[in-house]
C-alpha positions in Angstrom: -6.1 53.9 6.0 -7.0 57.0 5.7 -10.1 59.4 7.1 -13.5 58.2 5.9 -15.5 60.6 3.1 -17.8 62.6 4.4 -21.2 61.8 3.0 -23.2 64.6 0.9 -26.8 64.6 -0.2 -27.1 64.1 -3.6 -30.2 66.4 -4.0 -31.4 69.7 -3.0 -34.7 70.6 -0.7 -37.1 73.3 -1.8 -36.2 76.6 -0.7 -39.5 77.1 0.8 -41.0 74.2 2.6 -44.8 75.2 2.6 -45.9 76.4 -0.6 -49.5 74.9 -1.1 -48.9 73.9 -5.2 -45.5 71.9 -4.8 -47.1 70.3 -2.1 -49.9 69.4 -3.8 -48.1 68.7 -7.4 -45.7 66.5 -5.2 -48.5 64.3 -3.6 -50.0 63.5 -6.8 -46.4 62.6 -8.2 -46.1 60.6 -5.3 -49.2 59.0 -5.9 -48.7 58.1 -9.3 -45.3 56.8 -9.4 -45.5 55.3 -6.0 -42.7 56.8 -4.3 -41.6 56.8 -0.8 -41.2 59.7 0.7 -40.2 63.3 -1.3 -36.7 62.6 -1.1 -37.5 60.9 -4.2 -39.2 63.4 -6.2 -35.7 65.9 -4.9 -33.0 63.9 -6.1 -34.8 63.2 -9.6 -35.7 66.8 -9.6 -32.0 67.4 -8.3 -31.0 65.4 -11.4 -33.1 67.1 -13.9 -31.2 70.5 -12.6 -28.3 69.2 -13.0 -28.8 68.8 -16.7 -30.7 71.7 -17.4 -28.2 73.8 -15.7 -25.0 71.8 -17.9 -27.3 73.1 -21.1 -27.5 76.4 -20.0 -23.8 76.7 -19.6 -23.2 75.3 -23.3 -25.3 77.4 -24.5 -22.8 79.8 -25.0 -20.1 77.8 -25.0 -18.7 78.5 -28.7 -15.0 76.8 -27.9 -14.0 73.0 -29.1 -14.1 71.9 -26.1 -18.0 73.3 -25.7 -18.9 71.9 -29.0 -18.0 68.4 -27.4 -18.8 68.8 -23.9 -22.3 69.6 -26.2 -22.4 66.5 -28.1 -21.8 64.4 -25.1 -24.4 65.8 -23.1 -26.5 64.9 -25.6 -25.1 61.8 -26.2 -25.5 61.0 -22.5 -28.6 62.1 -22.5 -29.5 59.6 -26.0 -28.4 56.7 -24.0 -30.7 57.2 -20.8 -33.6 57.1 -23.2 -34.8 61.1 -22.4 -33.4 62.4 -26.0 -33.6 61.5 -29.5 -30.9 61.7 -31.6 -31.0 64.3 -33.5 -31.8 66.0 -30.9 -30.3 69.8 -30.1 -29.4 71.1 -26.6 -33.0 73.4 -26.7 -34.5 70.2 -26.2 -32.6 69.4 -22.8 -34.1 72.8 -21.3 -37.5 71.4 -22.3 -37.1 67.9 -20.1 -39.4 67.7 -17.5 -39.8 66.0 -14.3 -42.0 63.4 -15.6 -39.5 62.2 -18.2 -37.0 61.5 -15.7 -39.2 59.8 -13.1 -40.8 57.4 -16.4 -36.8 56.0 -16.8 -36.7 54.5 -13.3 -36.2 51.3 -12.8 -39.7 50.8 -11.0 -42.0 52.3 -13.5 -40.3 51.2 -16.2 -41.1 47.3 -14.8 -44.5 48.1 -14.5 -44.9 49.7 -18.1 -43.4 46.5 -19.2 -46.2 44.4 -17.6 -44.2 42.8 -15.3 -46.2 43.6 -12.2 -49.7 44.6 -11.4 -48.8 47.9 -9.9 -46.2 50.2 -9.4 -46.0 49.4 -6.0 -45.7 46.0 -6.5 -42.8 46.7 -9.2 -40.9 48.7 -6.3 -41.7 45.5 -4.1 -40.6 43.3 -7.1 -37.6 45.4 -6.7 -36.4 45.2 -3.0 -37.2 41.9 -2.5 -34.4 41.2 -4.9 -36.7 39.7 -8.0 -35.6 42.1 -10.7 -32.8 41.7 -12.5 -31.1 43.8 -15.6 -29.0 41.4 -17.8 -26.7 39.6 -15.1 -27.0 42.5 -12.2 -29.4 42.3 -9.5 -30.4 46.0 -8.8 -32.2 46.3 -5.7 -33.2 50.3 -6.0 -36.4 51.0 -7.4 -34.7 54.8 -8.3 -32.3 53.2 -10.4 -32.3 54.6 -13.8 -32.5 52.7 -16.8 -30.4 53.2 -20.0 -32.1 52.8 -23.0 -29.9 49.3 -24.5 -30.6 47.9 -20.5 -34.2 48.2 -21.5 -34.5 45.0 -22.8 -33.0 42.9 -20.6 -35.1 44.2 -17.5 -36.6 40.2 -16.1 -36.8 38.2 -13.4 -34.2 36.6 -11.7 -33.8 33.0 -12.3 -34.4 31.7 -9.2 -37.7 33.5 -8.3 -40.8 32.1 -8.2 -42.3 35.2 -10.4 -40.8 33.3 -13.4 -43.6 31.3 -13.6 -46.2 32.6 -16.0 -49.3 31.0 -13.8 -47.9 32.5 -10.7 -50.8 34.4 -8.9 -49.2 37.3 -8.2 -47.9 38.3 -11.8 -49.2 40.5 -14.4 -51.6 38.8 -17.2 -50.0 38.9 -20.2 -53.7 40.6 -22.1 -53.9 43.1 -19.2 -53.0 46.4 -19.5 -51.8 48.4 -16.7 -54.1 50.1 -14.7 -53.5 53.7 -14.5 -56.0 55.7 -12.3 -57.7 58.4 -13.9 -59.4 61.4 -12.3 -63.0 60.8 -12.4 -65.0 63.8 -12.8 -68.6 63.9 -10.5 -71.4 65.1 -12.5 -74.3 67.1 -10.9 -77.6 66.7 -11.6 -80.5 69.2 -11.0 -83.4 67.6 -9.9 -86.4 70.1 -10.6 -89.7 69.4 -8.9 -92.9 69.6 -10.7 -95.3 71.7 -8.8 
């Protein structure tokens, strides 16, 4: 039968664990993407490396086989929604964090108004409600091509398939995105 695979992690920590701005810059991704733990925010981040780092490569790749290990990249790239296509391999270096983190599977169901919150979309998610054409995907890290876009829905035999269901998204409501809200201090001056 054969030994067993050893399991690898499929991301990479940060070199240093207590550096005040990532921790910080992490915390409010966390917050507004409702993630888990930072694991999450390491294998997207771990994912975005991975592409940058396959551009930088090609860069000066000048072979046949470059030009097409180029054109696939951004190809691939095309499909998962995070390029345009015309787009040239500058643009991969110019990807951010945020880009990949907005083609997961759980923001991309609350964009579409399909829950009230994103942590409601990532509970959509678990509890096995979400569905993407015939498949029943059950991480909320999953991440969405751009032709599976539009057949992100409920699964059949949920009760969220109701439209009058208490729990689900209005159709006229936006989602709610918290915004910073800036105090403003007033000067009270006494009249002597």
């Amino acid at each position: 039968m054969g030994d067993p695979r050893k399991k690898r992690k499929k991301y990479e920590t940060p070199r240093h664990p207590w550096q005040a701005s990532r921790i910080e810059s992490d915390r409010e991704i966390t917050r507004e993407y409702a993630l888990k733990n930072k694991k999450e925010i390491w294998k997207m981040h771990s994912t975005l490396r991975k592409y940058t780092s396959q551009a930088k490569k090609l860069a000066t790749a000048e072979s046949e086989q470059g030009k097409k290990e180029k054109e696939q990249l951004i190809k691939r790239l095309f499909r998962m929604g995070l390029l345009q296509a015309t787009s040239k391999l500058d643009d991969v270096l110019n990807l951010t964090l945020k880009d990949i983190l907005e083609r997961r599977l759980q923001t991309i169901v609350f964009r579409k108004n399909l829950s009230r919150t994103m942590n409601q979309a990532r509970q959509f998610i678990t509890h096995h409600h979400i569905m993407i054409g015939d498949k029943l995907i059950t991480s909320p890290s999953h991440l969405v091509l751009s032709e599976q876009e539009d057949k992100i829905m409920f699964k059949k035999e949920s009760s969220f398939t109701k439209e009058d269901h208490p729990e689900r998204a209005k159709k006229e409501e936006k989602p709610k995105v918290k915004k910073k809200v800036k105090k403003k201090i007033v000067k009270v001056v006494k009249k002597k």
